[in-house]
C-alpha positions in Angstrom: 162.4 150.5 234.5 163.2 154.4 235.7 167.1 154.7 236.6 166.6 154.9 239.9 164.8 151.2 240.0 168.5 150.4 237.8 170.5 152.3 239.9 168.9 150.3 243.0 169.1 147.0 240.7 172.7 147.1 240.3 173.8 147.9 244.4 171.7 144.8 245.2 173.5 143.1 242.4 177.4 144.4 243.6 176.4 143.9 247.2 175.7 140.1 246.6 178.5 139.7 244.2 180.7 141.1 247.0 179.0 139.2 249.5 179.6 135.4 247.8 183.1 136.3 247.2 183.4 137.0 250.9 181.7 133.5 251.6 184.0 131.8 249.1 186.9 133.3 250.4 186.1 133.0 254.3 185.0 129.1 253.0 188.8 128.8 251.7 190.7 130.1 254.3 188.8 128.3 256.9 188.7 125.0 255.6 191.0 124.6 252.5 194.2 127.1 252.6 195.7 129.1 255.0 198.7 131.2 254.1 202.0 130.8 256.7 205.6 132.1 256.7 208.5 130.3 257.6 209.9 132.1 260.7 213.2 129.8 261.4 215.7 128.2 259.7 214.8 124.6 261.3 213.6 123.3 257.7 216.6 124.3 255.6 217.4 123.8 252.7 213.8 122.3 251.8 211.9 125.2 253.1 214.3 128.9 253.9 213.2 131.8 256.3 211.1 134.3 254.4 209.4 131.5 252.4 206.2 132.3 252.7 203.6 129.3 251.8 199.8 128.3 251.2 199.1 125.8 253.2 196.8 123.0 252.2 194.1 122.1 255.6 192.0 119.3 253.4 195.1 117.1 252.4 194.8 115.0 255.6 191.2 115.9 255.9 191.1 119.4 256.6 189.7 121.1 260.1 187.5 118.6 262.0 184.0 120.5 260.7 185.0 119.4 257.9 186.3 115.6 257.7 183.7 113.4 256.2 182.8 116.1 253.6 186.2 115.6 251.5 188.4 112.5 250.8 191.8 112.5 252.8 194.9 110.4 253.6 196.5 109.5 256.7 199.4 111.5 257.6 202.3 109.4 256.5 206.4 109.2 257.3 208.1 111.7 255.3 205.4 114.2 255.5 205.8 117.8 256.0 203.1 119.4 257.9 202.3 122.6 259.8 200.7 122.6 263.3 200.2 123.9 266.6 203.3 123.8 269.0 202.1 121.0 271.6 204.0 122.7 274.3 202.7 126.5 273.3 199.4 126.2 270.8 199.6 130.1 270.3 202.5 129.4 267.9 202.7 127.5 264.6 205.4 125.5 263.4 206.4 123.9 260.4 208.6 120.2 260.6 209.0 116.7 258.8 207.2 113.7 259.9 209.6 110.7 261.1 207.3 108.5 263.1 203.9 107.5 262.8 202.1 105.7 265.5 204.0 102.0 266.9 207.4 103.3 265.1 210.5 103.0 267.0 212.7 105.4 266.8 216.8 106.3 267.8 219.2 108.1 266.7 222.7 106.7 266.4 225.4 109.2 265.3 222.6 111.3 263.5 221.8 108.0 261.8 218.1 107.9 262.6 216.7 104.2 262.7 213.2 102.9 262.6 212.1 99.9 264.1 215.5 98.5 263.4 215.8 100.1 259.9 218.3 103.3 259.0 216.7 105.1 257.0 218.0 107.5 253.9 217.2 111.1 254.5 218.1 112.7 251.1 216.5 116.0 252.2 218.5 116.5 255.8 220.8 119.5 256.2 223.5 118.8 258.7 226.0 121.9 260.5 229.5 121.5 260.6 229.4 121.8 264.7 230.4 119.3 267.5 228.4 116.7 268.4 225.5 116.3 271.4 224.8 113.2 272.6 221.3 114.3 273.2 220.4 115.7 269.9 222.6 113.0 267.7 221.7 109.8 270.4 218.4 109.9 270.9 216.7 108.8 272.8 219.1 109.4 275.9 217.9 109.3 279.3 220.7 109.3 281.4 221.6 113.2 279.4 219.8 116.4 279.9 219.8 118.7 277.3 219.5 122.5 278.6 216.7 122.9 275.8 214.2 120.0 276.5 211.0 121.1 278.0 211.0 119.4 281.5 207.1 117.9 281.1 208.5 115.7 278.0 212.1 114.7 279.8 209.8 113.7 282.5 207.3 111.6 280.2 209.5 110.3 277.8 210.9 107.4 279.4 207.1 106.3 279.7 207.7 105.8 276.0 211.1 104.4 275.4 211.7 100.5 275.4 215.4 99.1 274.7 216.7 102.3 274.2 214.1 103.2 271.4 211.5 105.7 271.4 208.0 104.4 270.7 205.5 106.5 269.1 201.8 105.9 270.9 198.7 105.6 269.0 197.1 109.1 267.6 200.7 110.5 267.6 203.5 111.7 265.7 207.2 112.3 265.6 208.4 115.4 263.9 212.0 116.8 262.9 213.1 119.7 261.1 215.3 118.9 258.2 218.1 121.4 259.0 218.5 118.7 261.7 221.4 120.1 263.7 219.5 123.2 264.2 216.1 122.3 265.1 214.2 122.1 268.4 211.4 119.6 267.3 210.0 115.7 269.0 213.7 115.4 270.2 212.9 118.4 272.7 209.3 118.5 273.6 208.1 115.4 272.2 204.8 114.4 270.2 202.5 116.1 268.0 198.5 114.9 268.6 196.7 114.5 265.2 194.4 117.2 266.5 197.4 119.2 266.1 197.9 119.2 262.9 197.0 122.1 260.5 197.7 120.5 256.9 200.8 120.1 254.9 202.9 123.2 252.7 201.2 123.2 249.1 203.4 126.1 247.3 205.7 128.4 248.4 204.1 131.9 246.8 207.0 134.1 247.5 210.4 134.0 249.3 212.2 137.3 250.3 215.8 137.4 251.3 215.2 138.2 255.0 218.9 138.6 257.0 217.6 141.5 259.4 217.0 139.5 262.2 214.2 138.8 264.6 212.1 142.6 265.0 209.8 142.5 268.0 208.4 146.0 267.8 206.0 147.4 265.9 208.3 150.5 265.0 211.2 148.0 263.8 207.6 145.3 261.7 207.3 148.8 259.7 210.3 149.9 259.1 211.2 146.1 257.6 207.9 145.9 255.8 208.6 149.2 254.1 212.1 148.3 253.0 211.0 145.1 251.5 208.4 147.4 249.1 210.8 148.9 248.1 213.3 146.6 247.4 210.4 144.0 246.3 212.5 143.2 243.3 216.0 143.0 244.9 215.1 141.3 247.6 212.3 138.4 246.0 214.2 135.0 245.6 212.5 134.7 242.5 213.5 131.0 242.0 211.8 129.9 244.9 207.9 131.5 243.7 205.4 129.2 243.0 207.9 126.1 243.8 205.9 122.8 245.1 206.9 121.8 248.7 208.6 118.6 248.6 
């Protein structure tokens, strides 16, 4: 064979290396695990802002091109998950299952109950604040909290029976652990299945991040560059590669 028949040999050969890796990896983000940071500090102290995760899309059967193709569980009470904001798709949140379909649900004192059972909560942050009787009672009807979203205060007594919330069928209920601090079901209600993304797998770095939200672009790369170079400083390096829990 003359070198240039080699030479021509081995591009062919790169180019369809390159190209199966870019069919893998397209293949793996699409259907089996999306990377996500944690952008709020709703999930504390299971999951901290700057965690950033690989999430797993085939645990409770990946994206709908793909169900049949892999076996999956139902989601389950006690799960964490990631999915789209019901309310406001564009954004992706990350929360704690409490209810699956026909629970019934209240919250008394904080104390969250299901159907008629309190339940133990191990993982659940609390703040050292006054109380709300929306957040800590709920479900309340007769109080408006200033953060509900007014479609789910207008639908939500189409759900509660004897003071309970009932979850309907294809639905779920969804705190954040830090549970003082979250704005989750309590505030703009269920989560579809159709919703949901997958659940956290690993947490593949965590960077100290107490700079505050930065909206523009100038202020993204100014924070992106200081984190290079303070990689080391800055990594929480007891938090890489921990299993999300």
């Amino acid at each position: 064979m003359s070198p240039q028949h080699r030479d021509a040999s081995g591009w062919v050969e790169s180019l369809q290396a390159l190209f199966s890796t870019l069919v893998v990896a397209l293949f793996i983000i699409t259907f089996a695990v999306q990377a996500f940071q944690i952008p709020s500090a709703s999930m504390e102290d299971t999951l901290l802002v700057g965690d950033y995760l690989f999430v797993d899309k085939l645990h409770f059967g990946g994206s709908h091109d793909s169900r049949g193709l892999v076996p999956f569980r139902p989601v389950q009470r006690g799960d964490i998950v990631v999915f789209y904001h019901p309310a406001n798709p564009v954004l992706h949140l990350v929360k704690r299952v409490v209810g699956v379909p026909k629970d019934r649900i209240r919250l008394v004192n904080k104390q969250v109950w299901i159907n008629g059972v309190p339940q133990r909560e191990e993982y659940v942050h609390y703040l050292n604040g006054p109380p709300e009787v929306f957040r800590d009672n709920f479900p309340r009807l007769d109080f408006l909290s200033p953060n509900i979203n007014p479609r789910w205060y207008m639908d939500m007594p189409n759900h509660t029976d004897r003071g309970e919330l009932v979850v309907p069928a294809g639905q779920y209920f969804v705190m954040g652990d830090n549970r003082d601090n979250s704005e989750d079901s309590r505030y703009w209600g269920f989560v579809p299945a159709e919703n949901i993304i997958g659940r956290p797998l690993l947490v593949y770095w965590s960077v100290r991040d107490s700079e505050g939200e930065r909206t523009s672009l100038g202020d993204k790369i100014a924070h992106s560059f200081y984190v290079l170079t303070h990689f080391y400083r800055l990594t929480r390096w007891d938090r890489v590669f921990r299993v999300v829990r």
